[in-house]
C-alpha positions in Angstrom: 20.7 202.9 -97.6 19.9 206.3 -99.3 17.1 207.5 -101.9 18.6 209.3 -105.2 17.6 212.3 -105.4 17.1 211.7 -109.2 14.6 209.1 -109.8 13.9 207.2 -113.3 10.2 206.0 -113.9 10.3 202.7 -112.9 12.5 203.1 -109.4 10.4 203.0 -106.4 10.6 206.5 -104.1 11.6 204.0 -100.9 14.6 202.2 -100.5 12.3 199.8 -98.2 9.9 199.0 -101.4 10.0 196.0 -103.4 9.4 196.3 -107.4 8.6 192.5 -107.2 5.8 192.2 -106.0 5.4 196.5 -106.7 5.5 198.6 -103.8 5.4 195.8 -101.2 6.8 197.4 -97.6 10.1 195.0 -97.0 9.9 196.3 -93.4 6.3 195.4 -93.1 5.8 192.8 -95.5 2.6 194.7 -96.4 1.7 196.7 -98.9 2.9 200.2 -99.1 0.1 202.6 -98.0 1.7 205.9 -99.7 2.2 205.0 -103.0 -0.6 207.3 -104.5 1.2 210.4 -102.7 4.6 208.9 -104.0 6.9 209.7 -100.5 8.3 207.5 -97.7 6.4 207.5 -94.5 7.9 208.9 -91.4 8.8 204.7 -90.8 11.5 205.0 -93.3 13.7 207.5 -91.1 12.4 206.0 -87.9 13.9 203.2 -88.8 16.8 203.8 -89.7 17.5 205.9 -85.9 16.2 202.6 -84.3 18.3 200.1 -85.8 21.7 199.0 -83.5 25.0 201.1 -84.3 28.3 199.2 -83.3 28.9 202.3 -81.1 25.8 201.9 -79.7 26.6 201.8 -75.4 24.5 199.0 -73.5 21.4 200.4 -72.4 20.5 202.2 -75.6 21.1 198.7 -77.4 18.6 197.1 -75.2 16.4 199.9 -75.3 16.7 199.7 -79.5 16.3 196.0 -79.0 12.6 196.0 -77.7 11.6 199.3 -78.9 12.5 198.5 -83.0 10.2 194.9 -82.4 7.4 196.5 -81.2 7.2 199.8 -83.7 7.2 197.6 -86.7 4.6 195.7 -85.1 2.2 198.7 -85.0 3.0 199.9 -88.0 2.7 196.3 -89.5 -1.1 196.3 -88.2 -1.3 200.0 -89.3 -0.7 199.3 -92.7 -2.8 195.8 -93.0 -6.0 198.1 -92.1 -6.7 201.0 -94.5 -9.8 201.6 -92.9 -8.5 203.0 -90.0 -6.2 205.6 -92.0 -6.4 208.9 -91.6 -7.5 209.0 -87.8 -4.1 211.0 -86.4 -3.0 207.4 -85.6 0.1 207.8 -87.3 1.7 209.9 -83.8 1.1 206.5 -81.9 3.2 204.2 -84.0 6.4 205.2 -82.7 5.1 207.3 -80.2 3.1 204.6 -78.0 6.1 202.2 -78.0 9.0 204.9 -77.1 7.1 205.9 -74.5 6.5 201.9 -73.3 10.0 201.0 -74.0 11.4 203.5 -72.1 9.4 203.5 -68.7 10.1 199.3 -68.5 13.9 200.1 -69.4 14.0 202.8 -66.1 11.8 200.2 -64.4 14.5 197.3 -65.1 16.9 199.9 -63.9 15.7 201.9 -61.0 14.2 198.9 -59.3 16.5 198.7 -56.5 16.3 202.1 -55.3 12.7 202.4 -53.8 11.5 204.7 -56.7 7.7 205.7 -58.1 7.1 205.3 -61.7 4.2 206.6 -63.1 3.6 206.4 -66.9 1.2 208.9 -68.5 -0.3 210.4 -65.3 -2.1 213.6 -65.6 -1.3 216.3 -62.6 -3.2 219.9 -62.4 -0.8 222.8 -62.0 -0.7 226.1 -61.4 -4.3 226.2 -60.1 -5.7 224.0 -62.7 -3.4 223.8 -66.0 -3.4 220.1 -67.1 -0.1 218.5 -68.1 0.4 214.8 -68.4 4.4 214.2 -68.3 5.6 210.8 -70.4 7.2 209.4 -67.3 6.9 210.7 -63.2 9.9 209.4 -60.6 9.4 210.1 -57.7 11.0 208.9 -53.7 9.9 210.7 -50.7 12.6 213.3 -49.6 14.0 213.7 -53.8 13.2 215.1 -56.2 10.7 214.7 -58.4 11.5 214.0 -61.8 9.7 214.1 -65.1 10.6 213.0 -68.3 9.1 214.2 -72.1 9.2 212.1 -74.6 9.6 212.5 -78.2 9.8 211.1 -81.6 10.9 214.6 -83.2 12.7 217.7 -82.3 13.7 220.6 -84.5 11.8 223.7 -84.2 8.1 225.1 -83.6 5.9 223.2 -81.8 8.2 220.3 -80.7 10.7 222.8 -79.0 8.1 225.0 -77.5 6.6 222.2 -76.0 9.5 220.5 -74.0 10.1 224.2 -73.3 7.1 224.8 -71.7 6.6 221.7 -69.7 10.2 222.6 -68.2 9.2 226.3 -67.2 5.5 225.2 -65.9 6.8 221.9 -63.5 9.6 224.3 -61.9 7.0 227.3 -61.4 4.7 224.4 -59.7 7.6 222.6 -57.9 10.4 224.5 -57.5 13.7 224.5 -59.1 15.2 222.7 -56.5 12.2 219.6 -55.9 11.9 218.8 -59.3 13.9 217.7 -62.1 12.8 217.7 -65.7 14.4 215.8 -68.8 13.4 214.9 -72.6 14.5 212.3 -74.3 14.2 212.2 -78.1 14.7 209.5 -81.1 15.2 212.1 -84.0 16.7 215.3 -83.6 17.2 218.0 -86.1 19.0 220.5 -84.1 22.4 221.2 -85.0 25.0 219.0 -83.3 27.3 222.2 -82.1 26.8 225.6 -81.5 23.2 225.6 -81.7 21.6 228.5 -79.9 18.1 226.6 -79.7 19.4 223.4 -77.9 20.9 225.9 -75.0 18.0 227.6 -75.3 16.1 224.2 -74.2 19.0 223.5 -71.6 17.5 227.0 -69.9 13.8 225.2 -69.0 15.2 221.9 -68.8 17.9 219.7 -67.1 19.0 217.7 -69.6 18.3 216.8 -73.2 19.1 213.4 -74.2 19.0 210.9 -77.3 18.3 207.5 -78.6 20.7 207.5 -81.5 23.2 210.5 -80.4 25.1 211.6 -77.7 24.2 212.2 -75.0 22.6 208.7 -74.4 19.5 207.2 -72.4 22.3 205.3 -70.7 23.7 209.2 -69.7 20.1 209.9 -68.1 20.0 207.0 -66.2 23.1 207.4 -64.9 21.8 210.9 -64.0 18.8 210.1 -61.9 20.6 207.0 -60.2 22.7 209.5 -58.8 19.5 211.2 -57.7 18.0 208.4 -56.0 20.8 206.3 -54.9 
């Protein structure tokens, strides 16, 4: 679906919005909580990267599979309680579960090979500088490998981070003991040429997708080779 970018009076600035009943969420089945500002919220464009693609290879399917369930389901409870608005909740919506979905998928995966995962875990570095990666694997005599995790890439403050996380983990670890990735659901980098992603390849291992190449499935691929 796509939003004209002309729009009469009476058509709705969501393709995802009911005129009958008016402004009703057909995602949430709740009522729309921007209509006073008149713009989607960011569930519109999640949504559409979540849903299954025929090209879609196996793991990201399953990932899509639990992860689409369980975003509409805090967004669902988001929009049913107005009171809590307005609290930088928004961030978690997608956030949260991405972050979930993807540590049981590695767990589902990894099992057999004697790995740590740790989900959230805050570790001081550099003498004191606290980080808290998405995901930590870790097998004695390997690598250590951390994962970032996010909803958005594209420029500022979502680059700078991933960047940063890269450059501190290898100062603390060493290039050679630990292994840093991000994984992302939107990306607004360009798809060739672009100087920024090979910028990000510079602090960074990899950089992968949940609706692009390369896949999750590509990561996990990656670190089975790792700890195999």
């Amino acid at each position: 679906m796509s939003i004209q970018g002309t729009e009469r009076a009476d058509e709705l600035f969501c393709p995802y919005l009911t005129k009958r009943p008016w402004g009703r969420c057909k995602l949430l089945g709740e009522q729309c909580f921007r209509m006073s500002s008149g713009r989607p919220c960011a569930l519109k464009d999640h949504y559409e990267h979540l849903i299954i693609k025929e090209h879609d290879p196996p793991l990201t399917k399953k990932l899509k599979n639990a992860l689409l369930n369980e975003v509409i389901r805090k967004w669902k409870e988001y929009a049913a309680r107005p009171q809590e608005r307005g609290r930088g909740r928004v961030a978690f919506l997608t956030g949260r579960p991405l972050e979930d979905c993807i540590y049981n998928l590695l767990q589902d995966e990894l099992r057999n090979l004697g790995v740590r995962l740790e989900l959230r875990k805050r570790i001081e570095i550099l003498g004191g500088i606290g980080i808290v990666p998405d995901i930590i694997i870790s097998k004695e005599g390997k690598p250590t490998t951390f994962i970032a995790i996010k909803t958005w890439i594209g420029s500022g403050d979502s680059v700078r981070d991933i960047m940063m996380v890269g450059h501190f983990l290898k100062r603390e670890f060493g290039e050679r003991y630990a292994k840093v990735y991000a994984i992302v659901l939107i990306s607004a980098l360009p798809k060739r040429g672009s100087r920024l992603a090979e910028e990000i390849k510079r602090y960074i291992d990899g950089l992968y997708f949940i609706d692009q190449e390369p896949y999750i499935d590509d990561l996990i691929r990656e670190i089975k080779s790792i700890y195999g």
